[in-house]
C-alpha positions as CSV (number, residue, x, y, z in Angstrom):
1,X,250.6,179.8,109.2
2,X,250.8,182.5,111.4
3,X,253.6,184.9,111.9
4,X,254.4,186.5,115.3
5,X,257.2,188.0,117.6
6,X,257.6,184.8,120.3
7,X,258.2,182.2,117.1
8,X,261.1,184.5,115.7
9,X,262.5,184.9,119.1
10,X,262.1,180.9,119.4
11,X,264.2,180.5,115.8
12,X,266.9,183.1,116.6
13,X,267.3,181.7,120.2
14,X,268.0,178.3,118.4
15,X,270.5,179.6,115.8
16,X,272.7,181.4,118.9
17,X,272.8,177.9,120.3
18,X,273.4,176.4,117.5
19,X,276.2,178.3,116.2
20,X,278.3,177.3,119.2
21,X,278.8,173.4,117.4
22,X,281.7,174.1,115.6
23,X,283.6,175.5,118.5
24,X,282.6,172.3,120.3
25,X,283.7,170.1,117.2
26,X,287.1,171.7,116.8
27,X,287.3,171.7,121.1
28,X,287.6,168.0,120.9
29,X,289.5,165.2,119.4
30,X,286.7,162.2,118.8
31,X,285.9,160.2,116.6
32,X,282.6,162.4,114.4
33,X,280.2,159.1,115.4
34,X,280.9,159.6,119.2
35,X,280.8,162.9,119.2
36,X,277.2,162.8,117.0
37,X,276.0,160.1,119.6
38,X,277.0,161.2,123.0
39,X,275.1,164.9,122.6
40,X,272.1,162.9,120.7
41,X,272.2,160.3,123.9
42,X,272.9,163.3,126.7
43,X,270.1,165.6,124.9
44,X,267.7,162.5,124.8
45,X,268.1,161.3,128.6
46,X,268.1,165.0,129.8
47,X,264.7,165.3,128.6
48,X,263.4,161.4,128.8
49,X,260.7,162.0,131.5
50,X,258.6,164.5,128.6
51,X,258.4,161.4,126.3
52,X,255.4,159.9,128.5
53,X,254.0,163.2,129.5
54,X,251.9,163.2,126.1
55,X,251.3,160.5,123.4
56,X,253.2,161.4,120.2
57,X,251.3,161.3,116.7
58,X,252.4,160.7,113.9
59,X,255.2,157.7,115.3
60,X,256.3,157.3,111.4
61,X,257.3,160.9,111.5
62,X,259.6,161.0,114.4
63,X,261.2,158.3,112.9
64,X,262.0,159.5,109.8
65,X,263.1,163.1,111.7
66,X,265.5,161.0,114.3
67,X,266.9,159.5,110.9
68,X,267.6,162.1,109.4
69,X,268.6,164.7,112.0
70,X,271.4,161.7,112.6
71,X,272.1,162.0,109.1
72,X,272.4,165.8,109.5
73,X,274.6,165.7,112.6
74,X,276.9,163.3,111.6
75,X,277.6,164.7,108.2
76,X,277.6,168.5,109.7
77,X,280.9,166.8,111.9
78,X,282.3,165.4,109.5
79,X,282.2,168.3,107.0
80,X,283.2,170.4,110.0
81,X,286.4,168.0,110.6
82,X,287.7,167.9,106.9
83,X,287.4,171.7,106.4
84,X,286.2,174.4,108.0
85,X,283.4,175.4,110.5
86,X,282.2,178.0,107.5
87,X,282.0,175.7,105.7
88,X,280.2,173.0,107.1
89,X,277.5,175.8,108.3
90,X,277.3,177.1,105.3
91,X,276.8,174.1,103.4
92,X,274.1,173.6,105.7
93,X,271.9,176.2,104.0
94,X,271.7,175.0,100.8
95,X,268.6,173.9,102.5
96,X,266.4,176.7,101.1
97,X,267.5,176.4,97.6
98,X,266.2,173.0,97.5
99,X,262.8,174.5,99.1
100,X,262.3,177.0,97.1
101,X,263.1,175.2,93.7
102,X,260.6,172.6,95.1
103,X,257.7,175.7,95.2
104,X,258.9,176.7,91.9
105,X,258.6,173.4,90.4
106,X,255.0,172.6,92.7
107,X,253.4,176.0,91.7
108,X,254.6,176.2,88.1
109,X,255.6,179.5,88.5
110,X,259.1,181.8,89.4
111,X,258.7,184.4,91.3
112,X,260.9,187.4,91.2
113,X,261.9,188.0,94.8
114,X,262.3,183.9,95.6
115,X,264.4,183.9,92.2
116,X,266.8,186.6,93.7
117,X,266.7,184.9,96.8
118,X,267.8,181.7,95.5
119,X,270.5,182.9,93.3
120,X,272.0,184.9,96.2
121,X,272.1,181.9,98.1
122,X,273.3,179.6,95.5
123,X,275.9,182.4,94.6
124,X,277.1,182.3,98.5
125,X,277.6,178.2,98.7
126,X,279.6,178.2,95.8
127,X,282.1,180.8,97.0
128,X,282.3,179.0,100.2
129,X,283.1,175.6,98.5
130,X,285.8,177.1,96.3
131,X,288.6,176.5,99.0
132,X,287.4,172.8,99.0
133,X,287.6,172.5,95.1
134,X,290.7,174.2,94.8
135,X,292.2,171.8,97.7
136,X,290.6,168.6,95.7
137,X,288.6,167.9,98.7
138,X,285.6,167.0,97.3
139,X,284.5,164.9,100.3
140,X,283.4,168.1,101.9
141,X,281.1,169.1,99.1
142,X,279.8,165.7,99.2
143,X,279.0,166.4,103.0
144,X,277.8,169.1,102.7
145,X,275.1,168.8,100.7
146,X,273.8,166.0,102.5
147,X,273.7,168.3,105.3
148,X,271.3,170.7,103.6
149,X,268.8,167.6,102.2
150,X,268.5,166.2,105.8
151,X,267.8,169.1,106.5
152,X,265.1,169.8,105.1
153,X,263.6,166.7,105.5
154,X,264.4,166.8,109.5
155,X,262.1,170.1,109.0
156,X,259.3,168.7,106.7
157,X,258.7,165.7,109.5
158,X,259.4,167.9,112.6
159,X,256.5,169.8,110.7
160,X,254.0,167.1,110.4
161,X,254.3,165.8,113.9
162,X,251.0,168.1,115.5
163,X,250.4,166.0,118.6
164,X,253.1,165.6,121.5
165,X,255.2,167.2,124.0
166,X,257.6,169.1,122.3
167,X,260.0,168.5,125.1
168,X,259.3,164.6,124.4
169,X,259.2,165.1,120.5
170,X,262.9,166.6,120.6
171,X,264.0,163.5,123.4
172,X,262.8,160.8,121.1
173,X,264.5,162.2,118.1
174,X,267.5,162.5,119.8
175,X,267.1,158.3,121.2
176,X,266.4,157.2,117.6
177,X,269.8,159.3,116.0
178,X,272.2,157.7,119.0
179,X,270.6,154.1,118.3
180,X,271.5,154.8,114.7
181,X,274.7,156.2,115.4
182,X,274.8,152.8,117.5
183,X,274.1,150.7,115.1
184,X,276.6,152.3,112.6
185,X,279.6,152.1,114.8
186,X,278.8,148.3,115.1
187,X,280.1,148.4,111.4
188,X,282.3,151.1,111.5
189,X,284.1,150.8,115.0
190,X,286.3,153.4,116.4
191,X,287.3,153.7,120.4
192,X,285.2,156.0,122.6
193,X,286.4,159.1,124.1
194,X,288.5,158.5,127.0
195,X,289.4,161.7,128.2
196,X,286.4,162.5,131.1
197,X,286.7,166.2,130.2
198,X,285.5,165.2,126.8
199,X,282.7,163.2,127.8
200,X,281.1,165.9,129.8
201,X,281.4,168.4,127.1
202,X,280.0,166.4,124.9
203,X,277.2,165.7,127.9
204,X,276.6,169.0,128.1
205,X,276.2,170.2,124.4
206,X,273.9,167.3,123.8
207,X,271.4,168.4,126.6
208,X,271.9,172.3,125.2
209,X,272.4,171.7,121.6
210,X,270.8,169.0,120.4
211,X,268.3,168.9,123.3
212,X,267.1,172.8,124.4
213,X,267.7,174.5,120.7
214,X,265.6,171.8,119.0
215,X,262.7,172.5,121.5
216,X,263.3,175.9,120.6
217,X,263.0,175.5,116.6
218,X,260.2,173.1,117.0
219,X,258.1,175.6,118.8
220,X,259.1,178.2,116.0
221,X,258.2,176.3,113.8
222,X,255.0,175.6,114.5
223,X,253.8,179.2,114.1
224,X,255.7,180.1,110.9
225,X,257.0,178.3,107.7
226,X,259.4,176.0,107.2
227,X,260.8,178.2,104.7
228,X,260.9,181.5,106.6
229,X,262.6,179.4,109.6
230,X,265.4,178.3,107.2
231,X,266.1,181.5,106.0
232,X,266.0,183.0,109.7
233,X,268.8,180.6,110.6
234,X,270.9,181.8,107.6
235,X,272.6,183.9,110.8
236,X,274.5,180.6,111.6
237,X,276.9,181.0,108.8
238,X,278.0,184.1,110.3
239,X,278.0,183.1,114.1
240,X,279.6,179.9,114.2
241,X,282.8,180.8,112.3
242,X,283.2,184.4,114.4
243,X,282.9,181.6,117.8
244,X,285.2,179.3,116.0
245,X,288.1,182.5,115.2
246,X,287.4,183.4,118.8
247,X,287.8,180.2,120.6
248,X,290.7,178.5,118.6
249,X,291.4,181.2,116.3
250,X,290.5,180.0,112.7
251,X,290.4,182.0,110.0
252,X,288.0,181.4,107.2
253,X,289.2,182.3,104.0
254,X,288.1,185.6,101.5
255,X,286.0,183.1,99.2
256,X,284.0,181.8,102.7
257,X,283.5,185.2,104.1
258,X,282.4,186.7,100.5
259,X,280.2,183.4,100.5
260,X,278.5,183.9,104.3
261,X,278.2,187.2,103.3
262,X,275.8,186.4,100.0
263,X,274.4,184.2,102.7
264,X,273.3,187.1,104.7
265,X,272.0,189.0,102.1
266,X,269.8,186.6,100.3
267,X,267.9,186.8,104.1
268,X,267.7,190.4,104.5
269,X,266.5,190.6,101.0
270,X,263.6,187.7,102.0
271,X,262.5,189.8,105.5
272,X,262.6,192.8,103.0
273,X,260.3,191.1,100.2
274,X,257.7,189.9,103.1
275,X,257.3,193.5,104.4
276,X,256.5,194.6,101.7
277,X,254.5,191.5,100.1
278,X,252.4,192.4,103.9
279,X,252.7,195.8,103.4
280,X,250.5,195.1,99.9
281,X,248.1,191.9,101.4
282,X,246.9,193.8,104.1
283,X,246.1,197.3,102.0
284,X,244.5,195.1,99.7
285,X,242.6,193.7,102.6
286,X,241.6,196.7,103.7
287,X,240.1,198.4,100.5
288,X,238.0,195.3,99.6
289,X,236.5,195.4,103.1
290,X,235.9,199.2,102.8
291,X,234.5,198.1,99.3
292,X,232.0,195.8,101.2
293,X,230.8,198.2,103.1
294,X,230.0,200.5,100.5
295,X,228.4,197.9,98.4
């Protein structure tokens, strides 16, 4: 895949977005399957008309995607609910760990700078769960590592779906997570929202945040890795909980601040190992083709 300027800016765009969920969460007081399918129904109609603008290929992939970004939502609300914003985001990027041990396992083969990316990572979600374990909620840890699997399988089949508006792409996932939603709270009921300010919030957010922002990453994500997209969005740890302490003034503990932290280094360190893995292709590049030449 190729790497430019426009898919980063696509990536980072989406994490800004992104990072403004927990404030929402925290903002209102619904039940975590309302609040999940309301944004996934509001981002899905907003964009309903792109569905039929293009005919989607592969159907079996969206499905599985609308499945599990439901999965990914809901548990990412709950998580957020029963602890803290940091960390439910947090938890969220224990994503890449399971990438990357999936290339290490695929290939055969550690490599150095993914090894010290990985620990770095791993290192950060375990100082962000310590506040959970010490508190005997292990609910939240439960949570949030479901939040970092869908994750990555919401990526792997956002990934393999080439054909299709992305507009209409992102709208149908967000239709298949409120039907299952739906079709949860049919065995799980709870009442709907009744306060009208609440429903329009949650209107709104589900046309920007689960509607725009996954537009956004899809496009991204087309032009670079899965991989390199996760670790881009490692900035989430550190925006949503700074948007969180502004808006209703939570504090995250030292261990979840130590933890987001790690977080944020294990991605400068990957940006740091692909300059300078570039840095080496490309020079190598250059002296076999001046080889060539000479031959």
């Amino acid at each position: 895949m190729k790497n430019n300027s426009k898919a980063y800016f696509l990536i980072i765009a989406a994490v800004i977005i992104w990072s403004l969920s927990g404030l929402l969460v925290k903002a209102v007081n619904v039940d975590p399957l309302w609040i999940s399918l309301i944004r996934c129904l509001g981002g899905g109609i907003f964009l309903l008309p792109y569905i039929f603008k293009e005919k989607i290929y592969p159907i079996k992939n969206i499905l599985f995607g609308g499945i599990f970004m439901a999965i990914f939502l809901l548990s990412l609300t709950i998580t957020t609910r029963i602890s803290s914003s940091a960390m439910a985001i947090s938890m969220q990027y224990t994503a890449p760990m399971y990438v990357i041990g999936y290339g290490f396992y695929k290939s055969k083969e550690i490599k150095f700078e993914k090894f010290i990316v990985f620990l770095f990572i791993f290192a950060g979600i375990i100082f962000n769960s310590i506040t959970s374990m010490n508190g005997g909620n292990w609910w939240a840890i439960v949570s949030g590592i479901t939040i970092g699997l869908a994750f990555v399988f919401y990526s792997y089949n956002l990934q393999k779906v080439k054909k299709g508006n992305l507009l209409g792409i992102v709208a149908l996932i967000n239709i298949i997570s409120a039907i299952f939603y739906g079709i949860l709270l049919l065995f799980r009921y709870s009442p709907p929202p009744s306060s009208f300010n609440e429903i329009i919030i949650l209107s709104i957010s589900g046309i920007v945040i689960s509607g725009i922002s996954y537009a956004l990453y899809g496009e991204g994500l087309r032009e670079i890795s899965m991989e390199k997209a996760m670790i881009i969005c490692l900035a989430e740890p550190v925006l949503n909980p700074l948007w969180v302490y502004l808006g209703k003034g939570e504090i995250p503990s030292m261990t979840t601040v130590i933890g987001s932290t790690l977080i944020l280094l294990s991605a400068i360190l990957d940006i740091a190992f692909s300059i300078k893995n570039n840095k080496k292709a490309k020079k190598l590049s250059t002296h076999n083709q001046e080889k060539t030449v000479t031959n």
